[in-house]
One Martini backbone bead per residue (centre of mass of N, CA, C, O) as a GRO file, in nm:
protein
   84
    1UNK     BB    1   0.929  -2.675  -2.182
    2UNK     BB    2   0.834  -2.821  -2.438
    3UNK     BB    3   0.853  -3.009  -2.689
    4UNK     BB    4   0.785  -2.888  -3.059
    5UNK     BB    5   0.595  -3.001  -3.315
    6UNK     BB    6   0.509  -2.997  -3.673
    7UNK     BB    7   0.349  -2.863  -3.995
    8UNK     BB    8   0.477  -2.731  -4.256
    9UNK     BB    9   0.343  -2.512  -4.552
   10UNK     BB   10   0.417  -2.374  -4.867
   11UNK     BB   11   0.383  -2.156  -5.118
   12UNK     BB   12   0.595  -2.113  -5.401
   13UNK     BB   13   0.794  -2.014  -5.660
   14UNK     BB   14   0.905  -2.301  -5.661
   15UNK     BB   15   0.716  -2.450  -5.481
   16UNK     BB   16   0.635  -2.667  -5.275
   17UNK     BB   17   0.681  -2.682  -4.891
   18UNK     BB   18   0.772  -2.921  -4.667
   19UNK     BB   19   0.759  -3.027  -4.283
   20UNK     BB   20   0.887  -3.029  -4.048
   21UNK     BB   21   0.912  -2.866  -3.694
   22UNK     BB   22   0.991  -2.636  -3.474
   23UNK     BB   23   0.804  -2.471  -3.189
   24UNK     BB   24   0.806  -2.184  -3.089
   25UNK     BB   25   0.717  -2.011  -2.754
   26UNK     BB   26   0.725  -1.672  -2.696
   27UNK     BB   27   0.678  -1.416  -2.560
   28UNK     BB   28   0.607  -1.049  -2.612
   29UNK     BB   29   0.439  -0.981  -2.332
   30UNK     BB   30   0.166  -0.860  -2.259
   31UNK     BB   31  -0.062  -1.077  -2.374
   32UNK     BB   32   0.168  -1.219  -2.566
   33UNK     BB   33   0.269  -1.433  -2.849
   34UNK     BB   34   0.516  -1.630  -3.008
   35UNK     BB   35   0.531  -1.795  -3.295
   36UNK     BB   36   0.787  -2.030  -3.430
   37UNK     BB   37   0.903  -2.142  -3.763
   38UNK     BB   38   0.998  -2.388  -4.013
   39UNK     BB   39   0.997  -2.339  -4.386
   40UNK     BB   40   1.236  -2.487  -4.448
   41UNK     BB   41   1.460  -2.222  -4.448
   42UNK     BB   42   1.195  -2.043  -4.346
   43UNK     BB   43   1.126  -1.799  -4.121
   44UNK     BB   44   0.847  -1.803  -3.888
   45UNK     BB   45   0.627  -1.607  -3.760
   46UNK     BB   46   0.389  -1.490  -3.478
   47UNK     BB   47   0.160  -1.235  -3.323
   48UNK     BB   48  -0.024  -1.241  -3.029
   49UNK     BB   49  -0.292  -1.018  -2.863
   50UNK     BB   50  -0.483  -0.995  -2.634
   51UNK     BB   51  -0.767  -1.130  -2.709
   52UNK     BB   52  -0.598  -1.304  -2.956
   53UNK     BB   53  -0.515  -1.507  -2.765
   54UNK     BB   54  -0.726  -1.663  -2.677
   55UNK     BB   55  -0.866  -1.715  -2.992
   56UNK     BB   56  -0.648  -1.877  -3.041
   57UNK     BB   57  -0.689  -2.118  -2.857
   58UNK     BB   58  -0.929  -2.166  -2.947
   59UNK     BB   59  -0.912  -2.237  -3.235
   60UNK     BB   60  -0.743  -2.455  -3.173
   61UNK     BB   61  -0.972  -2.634  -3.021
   62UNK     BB   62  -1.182  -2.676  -3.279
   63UNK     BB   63  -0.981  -2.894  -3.429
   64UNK     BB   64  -1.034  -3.101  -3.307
   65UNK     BB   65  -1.176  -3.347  -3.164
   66UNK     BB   66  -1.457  -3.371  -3.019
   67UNK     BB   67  -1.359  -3.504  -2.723
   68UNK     BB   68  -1.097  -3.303  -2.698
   69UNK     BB   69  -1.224  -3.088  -2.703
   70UNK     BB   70  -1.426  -3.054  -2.444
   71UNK     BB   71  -1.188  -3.099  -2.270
   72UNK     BB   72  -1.036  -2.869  -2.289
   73UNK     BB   73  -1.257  -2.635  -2.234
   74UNK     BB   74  -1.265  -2.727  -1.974
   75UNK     BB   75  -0.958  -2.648  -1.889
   76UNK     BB   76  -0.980  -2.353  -1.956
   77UNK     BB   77  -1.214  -2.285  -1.772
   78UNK     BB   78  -1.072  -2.341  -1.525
   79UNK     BB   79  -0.817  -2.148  -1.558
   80UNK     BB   80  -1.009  -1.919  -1.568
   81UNK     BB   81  -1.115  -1.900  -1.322
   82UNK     BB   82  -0.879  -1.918  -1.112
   83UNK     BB   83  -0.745  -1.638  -1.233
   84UNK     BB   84  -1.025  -1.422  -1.180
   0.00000   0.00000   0.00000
């Protein structure tokens, strides 16, 4: 797998934290994906499962530049066809 790296941010009682960070991306069953990153030293976690795998995928994909949508949606309509 890639490695890969984002940037987090929080708004904490102690004021805003923000950051680099490694983005780890594990299983976590049938058709579920934990996505886990430290914001500061806290670590943060959420897991997504059954549709909300896909639309989590797409919701991502709606943030490109109007260009890169176009591409990715390409990209996963194959994937999901070749799938099916």
């Amino acid at each position: 797998m890639a490695r890969l790296t984002g940037y987090a941010k929080a708004e904490t009682p102690f004021g805003p934290m923000a950051g680099r960070t490694n983005i780890e991306i594990s299983d976590a069953g049938t058709d579920s994906v934990t996505v886990a990153f430290r914001c500061g030293t806290t670590p943060v976690a959420f897991t997504c499962a059954g549709a909300n795998y896909l639309n989590l995928v797409r919701a991502m994909i709606e943030k490109a530049s109007p260009h890169h949508q176009e591409e990715l949606n390409e990209r996963l309509t194959a994937v999901l066809e070749a799938v099916a």
